[in-house]
N, C-alpha and C positions, 0 to 999 in steps of 0.2 A: 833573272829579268821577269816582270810583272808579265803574265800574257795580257794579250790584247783582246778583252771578251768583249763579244758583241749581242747586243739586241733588236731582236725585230720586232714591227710594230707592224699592225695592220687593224684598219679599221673593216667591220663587215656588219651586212644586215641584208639576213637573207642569203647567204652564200654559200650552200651547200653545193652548189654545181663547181662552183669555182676555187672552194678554201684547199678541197684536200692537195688538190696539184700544185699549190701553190705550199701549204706546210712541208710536205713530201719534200720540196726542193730545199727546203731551207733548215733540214729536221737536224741538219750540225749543228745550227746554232747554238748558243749557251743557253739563251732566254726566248722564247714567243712570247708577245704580249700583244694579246687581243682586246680591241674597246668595240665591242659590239653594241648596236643602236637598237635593242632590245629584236632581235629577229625572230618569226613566225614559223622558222622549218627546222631544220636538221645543225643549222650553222653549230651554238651551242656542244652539240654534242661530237661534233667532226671536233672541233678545240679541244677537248676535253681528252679523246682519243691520242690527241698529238702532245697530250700533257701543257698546253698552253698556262698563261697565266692571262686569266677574262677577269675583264670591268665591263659592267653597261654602263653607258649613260647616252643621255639623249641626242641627237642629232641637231647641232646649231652650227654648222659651219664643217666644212675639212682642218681648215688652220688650226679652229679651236681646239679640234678630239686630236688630232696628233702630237699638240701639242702634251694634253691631257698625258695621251698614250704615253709621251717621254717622259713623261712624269712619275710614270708609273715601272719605269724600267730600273736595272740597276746596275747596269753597265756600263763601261767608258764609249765605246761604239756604237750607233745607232743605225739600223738599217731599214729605212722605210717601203714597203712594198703594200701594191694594191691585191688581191685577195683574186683577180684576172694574172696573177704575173708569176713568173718562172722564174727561177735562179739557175740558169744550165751549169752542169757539172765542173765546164771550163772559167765560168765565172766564178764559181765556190773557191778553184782552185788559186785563182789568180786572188781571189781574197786573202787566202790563206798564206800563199808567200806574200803579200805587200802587208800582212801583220808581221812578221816576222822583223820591220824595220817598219814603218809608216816613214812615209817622205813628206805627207802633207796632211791636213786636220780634215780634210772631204774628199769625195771621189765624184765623176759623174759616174754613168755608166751610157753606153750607147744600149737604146731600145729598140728591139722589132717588134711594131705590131701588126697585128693581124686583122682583116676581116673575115671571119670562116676560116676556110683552109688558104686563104690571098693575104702572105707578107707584102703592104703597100714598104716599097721600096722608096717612091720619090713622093711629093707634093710635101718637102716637108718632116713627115712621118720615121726617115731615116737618116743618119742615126738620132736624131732626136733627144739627144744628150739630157740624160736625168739625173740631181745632184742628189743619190739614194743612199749614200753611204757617209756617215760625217761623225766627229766627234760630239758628244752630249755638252760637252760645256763651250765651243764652239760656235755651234749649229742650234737653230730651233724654223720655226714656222710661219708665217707673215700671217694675219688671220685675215685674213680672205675666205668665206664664205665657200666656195670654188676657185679651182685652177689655183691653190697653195703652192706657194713654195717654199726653198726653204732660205731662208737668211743666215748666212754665211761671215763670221767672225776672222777666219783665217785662210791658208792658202789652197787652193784646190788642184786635185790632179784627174787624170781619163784614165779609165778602168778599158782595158782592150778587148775582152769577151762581151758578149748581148745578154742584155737583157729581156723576156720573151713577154711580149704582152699579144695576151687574145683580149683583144680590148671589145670586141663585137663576133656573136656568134654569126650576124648573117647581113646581110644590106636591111633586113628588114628589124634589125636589130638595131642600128643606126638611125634608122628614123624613129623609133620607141625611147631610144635612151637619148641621142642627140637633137633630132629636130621637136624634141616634145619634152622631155623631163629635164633636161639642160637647159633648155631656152627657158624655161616656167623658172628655175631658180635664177638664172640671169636678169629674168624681167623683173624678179622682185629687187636684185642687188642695183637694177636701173633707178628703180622707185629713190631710192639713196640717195641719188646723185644729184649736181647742179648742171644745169641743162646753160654754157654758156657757147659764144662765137669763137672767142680763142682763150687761149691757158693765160692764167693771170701770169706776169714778170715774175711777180714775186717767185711764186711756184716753180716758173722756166729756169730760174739763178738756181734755185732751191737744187734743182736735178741735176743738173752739170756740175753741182762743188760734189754733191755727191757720189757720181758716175766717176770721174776723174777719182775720188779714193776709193771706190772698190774697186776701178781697174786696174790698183797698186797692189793689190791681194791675189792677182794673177785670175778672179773670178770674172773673166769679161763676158763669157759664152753667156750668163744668164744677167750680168748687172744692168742692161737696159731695161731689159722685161720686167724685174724684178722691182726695181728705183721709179718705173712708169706706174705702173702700179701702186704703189706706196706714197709717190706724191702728187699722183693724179687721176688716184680712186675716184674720189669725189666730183667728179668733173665730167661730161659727156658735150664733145662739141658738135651744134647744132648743124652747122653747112658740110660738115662730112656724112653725117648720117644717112643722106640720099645716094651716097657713092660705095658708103661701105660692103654691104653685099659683091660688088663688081669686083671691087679693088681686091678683096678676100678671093674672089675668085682667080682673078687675074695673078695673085703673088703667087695662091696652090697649083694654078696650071700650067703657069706658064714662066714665071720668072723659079717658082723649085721646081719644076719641071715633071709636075704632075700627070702631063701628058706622056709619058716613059713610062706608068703602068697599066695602057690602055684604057680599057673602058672601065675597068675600075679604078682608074687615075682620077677620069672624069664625076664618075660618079661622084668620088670622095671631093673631088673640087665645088662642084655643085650643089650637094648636098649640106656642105658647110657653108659656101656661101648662102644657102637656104635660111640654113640655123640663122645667122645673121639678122637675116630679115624676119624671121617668125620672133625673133627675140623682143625687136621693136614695137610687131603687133602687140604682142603681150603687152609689153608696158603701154601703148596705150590705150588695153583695155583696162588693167590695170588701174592706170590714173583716171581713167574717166567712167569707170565702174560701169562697164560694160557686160560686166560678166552674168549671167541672172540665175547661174546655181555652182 
């Protein structure tokens, strides 16, 4: 019987702090394959060490370079991880018997992450099911600029060990990468959009014949988010915008029950609802060229 060889992909720029504990965990692989967005420090050379297989090219999207990245592989299995992420040993393990038979063409994986040394358990954040593990001919990428995922062909199954994200070294690392360098690429993916009162019909039909056949592929956990996206990228409705911060706050505290990790329950609730609203300013500095340097 054929083995079941896998590849990883990871995109990095700048990641010296974070590549090596992330190849460490993953150094059984058959294949690493790094597409690095030309990086200024040590990144390059930590790859090299680990025997990777590096492509640069430029930064225009997650969707696009991952997709890129599969492209670049040469395996049946694809295994996408961010350059912040662990593979723990019991997760390695549990890969390795479900190659031994695959039941299904993707896995999710349940994720913990972290701010510093505080695994946020609720608001959401757990388990947070990520579909990281998938077939090459199956599986690929939605190109989405940010928050990629992955577009799913056949049937999917749940991976029962975690997956380990230090996704933030500190709170003040959260406001650097989310209330400020997230929002700035969102504001531009707002620039994009049509600014209407409600979703055309058409578009509404469009979703639900949709929705209805990929929740036949057994992939229901992500086909909402995934389908809302894809056929109403384009689109930002006007009389929600004044609510959405609240509402983001309200789902992370109180309805996933954000408030279960104390004060850094709240923080994290807050803070995103923050991002929400800093997003909007952006874009209408943005559109109204506001900006003077």
């Amino acid at each position: 019987m054929e083995k079941n060889k896998i590849s990883v992909i990871i995109l990095t720029l700048n990641e010296e702090k974070d590549l090596p504990g992330c190849l460490e965990s993953v150094k059984w692989a058959d294949e690493i394959v790094i597409i690095d967005s030309f990086s200024s420090d040590k990144t390059i050379e930590i790859a090299k060490r680990f025997k990777c297989k590096i492509f640069q090219k430029k930064f225009e999207g997650f969707g696009e370079l991952k997709n890129y990245a599969i492209s670049k592989t040469s395996n049946k299995w694809i295994l996408n991880l961010d350059a912040d992420e662990r593979v723990t040993e019991e997760l390695g393990k549990e890969m390795e018997k479900i190659f031994e038979n695959p039941e299904f063409d993707g896995y999710y994986f349940p994720r913990k992450s972290y701010v510093g040394k505080k695994w946020l358990k609720y608001g959401g954040q757990y388990p947070s099911y990520q579909l990281r593990l998938f077939k090459k001919d199956k599986g690929g990428f939605e190109d989405f600029v940010i928050h990629e995922r992955v577009r799913m062909e056949g049937n999917v199954g749940y991976m029962k060990n975690d997956l380990i994200h230090y996704n933030f070294t500190s709170w003040s690392d959260v406001i650097e990468k989310q209330l400020n360098k997230l929002t700035s690429i969102e504001a531009g993916e707002l620039m994009k959009k049509r600014f209407v009162w409600f979703y055309p019909v058409k578009r509404l039909r469009e979703f639900f014949r949709e929705y209805s056949k990929l929740r036949k592929s057994g992939n229901r956990r992500m086909a909402s988010y995934v389908l809302s996206r894809r056929v109403f990228s384009d689109y930002e409705i006007k009389w929600l915008i004044p609510f959405r911060p609240f509402m983001t706050f309200f789902r992370i505290y109180f309805i996933l029950q954000g408030f279960r990790d104390g004060i850094h329950g709240l923080a994290w609730a807050s803070l995103t609802s923050m991002a929400v609203l800093i997003k909007f300013f952006k874009y209408h500095e943005l559109k109204n060229n506001l900006i003077t340097r």
